[in-house]
N, C-alpha and C positions, 0 to 999 in steps of 0.2 A: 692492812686491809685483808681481812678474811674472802678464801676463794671455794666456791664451793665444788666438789668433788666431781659433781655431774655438772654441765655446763649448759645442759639443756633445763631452759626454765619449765615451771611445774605450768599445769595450766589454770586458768583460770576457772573454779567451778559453780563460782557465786558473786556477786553485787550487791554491795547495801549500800543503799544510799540514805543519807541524812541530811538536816539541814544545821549548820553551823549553829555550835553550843549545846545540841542537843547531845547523848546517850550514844555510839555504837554498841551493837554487837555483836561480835565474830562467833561463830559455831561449827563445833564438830562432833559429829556423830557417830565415831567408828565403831565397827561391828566386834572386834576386840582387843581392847589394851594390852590386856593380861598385867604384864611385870614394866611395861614397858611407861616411859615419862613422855608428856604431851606437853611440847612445847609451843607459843608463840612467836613468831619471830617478824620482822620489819623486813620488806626485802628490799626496800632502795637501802643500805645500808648497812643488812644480813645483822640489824642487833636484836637479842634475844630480849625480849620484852618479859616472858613469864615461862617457866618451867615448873605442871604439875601445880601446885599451889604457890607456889612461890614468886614474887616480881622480881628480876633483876632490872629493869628499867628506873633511872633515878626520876622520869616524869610521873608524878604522882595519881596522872591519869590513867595510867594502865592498872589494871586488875586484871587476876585469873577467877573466873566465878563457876564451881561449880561443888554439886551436893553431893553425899557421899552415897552410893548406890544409884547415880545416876547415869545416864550414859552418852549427857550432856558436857562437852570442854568448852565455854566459853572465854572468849575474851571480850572486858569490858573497856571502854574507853570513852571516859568521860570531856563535859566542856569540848568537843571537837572542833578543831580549826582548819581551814580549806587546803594548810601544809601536809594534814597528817590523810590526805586523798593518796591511794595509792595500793600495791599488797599487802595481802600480811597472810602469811605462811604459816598453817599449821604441820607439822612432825611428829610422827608417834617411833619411836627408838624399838619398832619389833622390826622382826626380818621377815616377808620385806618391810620398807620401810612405806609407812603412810605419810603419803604430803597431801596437803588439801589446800588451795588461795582461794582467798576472799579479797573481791579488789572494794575496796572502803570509798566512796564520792561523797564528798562533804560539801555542799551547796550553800551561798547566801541565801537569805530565811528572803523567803517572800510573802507578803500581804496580801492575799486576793480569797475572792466571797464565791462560793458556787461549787457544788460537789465534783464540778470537771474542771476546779482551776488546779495550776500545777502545783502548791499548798496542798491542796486535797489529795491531789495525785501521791504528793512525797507522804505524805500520812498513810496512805494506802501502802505505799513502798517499806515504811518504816515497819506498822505493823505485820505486815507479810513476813518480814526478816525476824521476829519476835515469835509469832505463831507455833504453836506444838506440832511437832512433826514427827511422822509415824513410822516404824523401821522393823519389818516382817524378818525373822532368826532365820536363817538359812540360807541355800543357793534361790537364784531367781527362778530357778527349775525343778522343781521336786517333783520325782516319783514313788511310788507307794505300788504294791501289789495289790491287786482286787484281793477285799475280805477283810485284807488288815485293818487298823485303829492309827490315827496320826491325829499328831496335835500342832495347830500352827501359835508361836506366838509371836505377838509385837510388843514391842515398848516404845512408849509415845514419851515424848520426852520434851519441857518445853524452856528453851533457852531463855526466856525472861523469866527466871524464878518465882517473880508475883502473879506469875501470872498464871493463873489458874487451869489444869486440864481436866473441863468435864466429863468424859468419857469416850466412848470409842462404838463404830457400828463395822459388822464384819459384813462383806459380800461377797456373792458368788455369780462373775458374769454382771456386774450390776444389780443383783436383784437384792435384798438382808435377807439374809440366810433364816433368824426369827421371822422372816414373814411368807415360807416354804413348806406348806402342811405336807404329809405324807413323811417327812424324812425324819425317821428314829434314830436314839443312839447320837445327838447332836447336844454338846454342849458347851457351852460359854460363860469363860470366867472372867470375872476383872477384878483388878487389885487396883489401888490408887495409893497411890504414897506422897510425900513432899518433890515436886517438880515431876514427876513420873509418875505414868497410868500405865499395868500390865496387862494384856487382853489376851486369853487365849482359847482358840477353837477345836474342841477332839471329834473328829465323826468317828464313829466308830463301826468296823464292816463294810467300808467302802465301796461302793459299784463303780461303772462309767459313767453311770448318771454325776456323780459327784465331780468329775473331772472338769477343771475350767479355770478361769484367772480370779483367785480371791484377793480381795481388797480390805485390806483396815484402816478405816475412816475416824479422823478424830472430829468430836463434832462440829471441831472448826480446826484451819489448819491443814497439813500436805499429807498428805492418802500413802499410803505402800502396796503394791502388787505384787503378786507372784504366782506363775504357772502351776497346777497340780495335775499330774496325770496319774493315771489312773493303768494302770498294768496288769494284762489278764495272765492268770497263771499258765 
């Protein structure tokens, strides 16, 4: 039995739950790979399930699923049975290293009628865990000198591969920045590719007006923030 090096377990920073037979899947979204292999690993029993593209797992239910330019690592796990409830350990082999758990709740399938029965609930749950989710490049803190030109971008990235991301809304303080007259020198791009939508904001000339918490919103799916201040010369 393999022991691992640090003895303190990682923590938990996500939950998916399903209902038995259906589809998991696990996701990680780190901010950069580089050279580095992303593995999945099992952690009642620390076995490495998928390395990078690869399955070393002889259960045919595991898959690693992900598109090339994306910045999606998923693991898939098919036909789910209420054994396989538990962690599962993602790894990225840079210095430092990245771990990320996903604890996995695999549930008896229940029958019931009504947008608030627990059926509908775990539909809601399942889909949540699928949804495109939005991830702004940089520290959660950025400053800029009043005058300069800065560009923020996000990559939206949607862990069920079929599943489609229609676009992206940028804000500032809650308000869409397209919908802010008076301010020049503002533009927004988006790219859309297979699995992934790139969004990015340049203002250019910046004041303290400009200063506050921008958001990039997929038009469905989890949001990203981050602080801009704004620095007088």
């Amino acid at each position: 039995m393999r022991e691992r090096k640090n003895s303190a377990r990682p923590k938990v920073k996500a939950t998916s739950r399903v209902e038995k037979s259906e589809a998991a899947f696990a996701v990680l979204i780190p901010l950069y790979v580089g050279c580095g292999y992303v593995s999945w690993i099992r952690s009642k029993d620390l076995h490495i399930l998928t390395s990078s593209d690869i399955t070393f797992s002889s259960d045919q239910r595991f898959s690693p699923v992900h598109t090339p330019g994306s910045d999606a690592w998923t693991l898939k796990l098919e036909d789910t049975k209420k054994s396989d409830t538990g962690n599962y350990e993602c790894q990225v082999n840079t210095e430092p290293k990245i771990m990320y758990t996903i604890l996995l709740i695999v549930k008896d399938s229940e029958v019931s009628e009504g947008n608030d029965s627990p059926h509908s609930q775990q539909t809601q749950s399942s889909y949540e865990s699928t949804a495109p989710v939005a991830t702004i490049m940089g520290p959660r803190e950025q400053r800029v000198p009043s005058g300069s030109t800065i560009t923020l971008r996000c990559i939206i990235t949607s862990p069920y591969q079929p599943r489609p991301i229609r676009g992206a809304q940028w804000l500032r303080d809650n308000k869409l920045l397209t919908f802010q007259p008076g301010r020049g020198g503002l533009v927004i791009e988006t790219e859309r590719v297979a699995g992934r939508t790139s969004s990015e904001v340049t203002l250019a000339s910046v004041t303290m007006e400009d200063m506050g918490k921008y958001t990039c919103r997929p038009t469905e799916g989890r949001a990203d923030t981050i602080l801009l201040i704004v620095e007088q010369d």
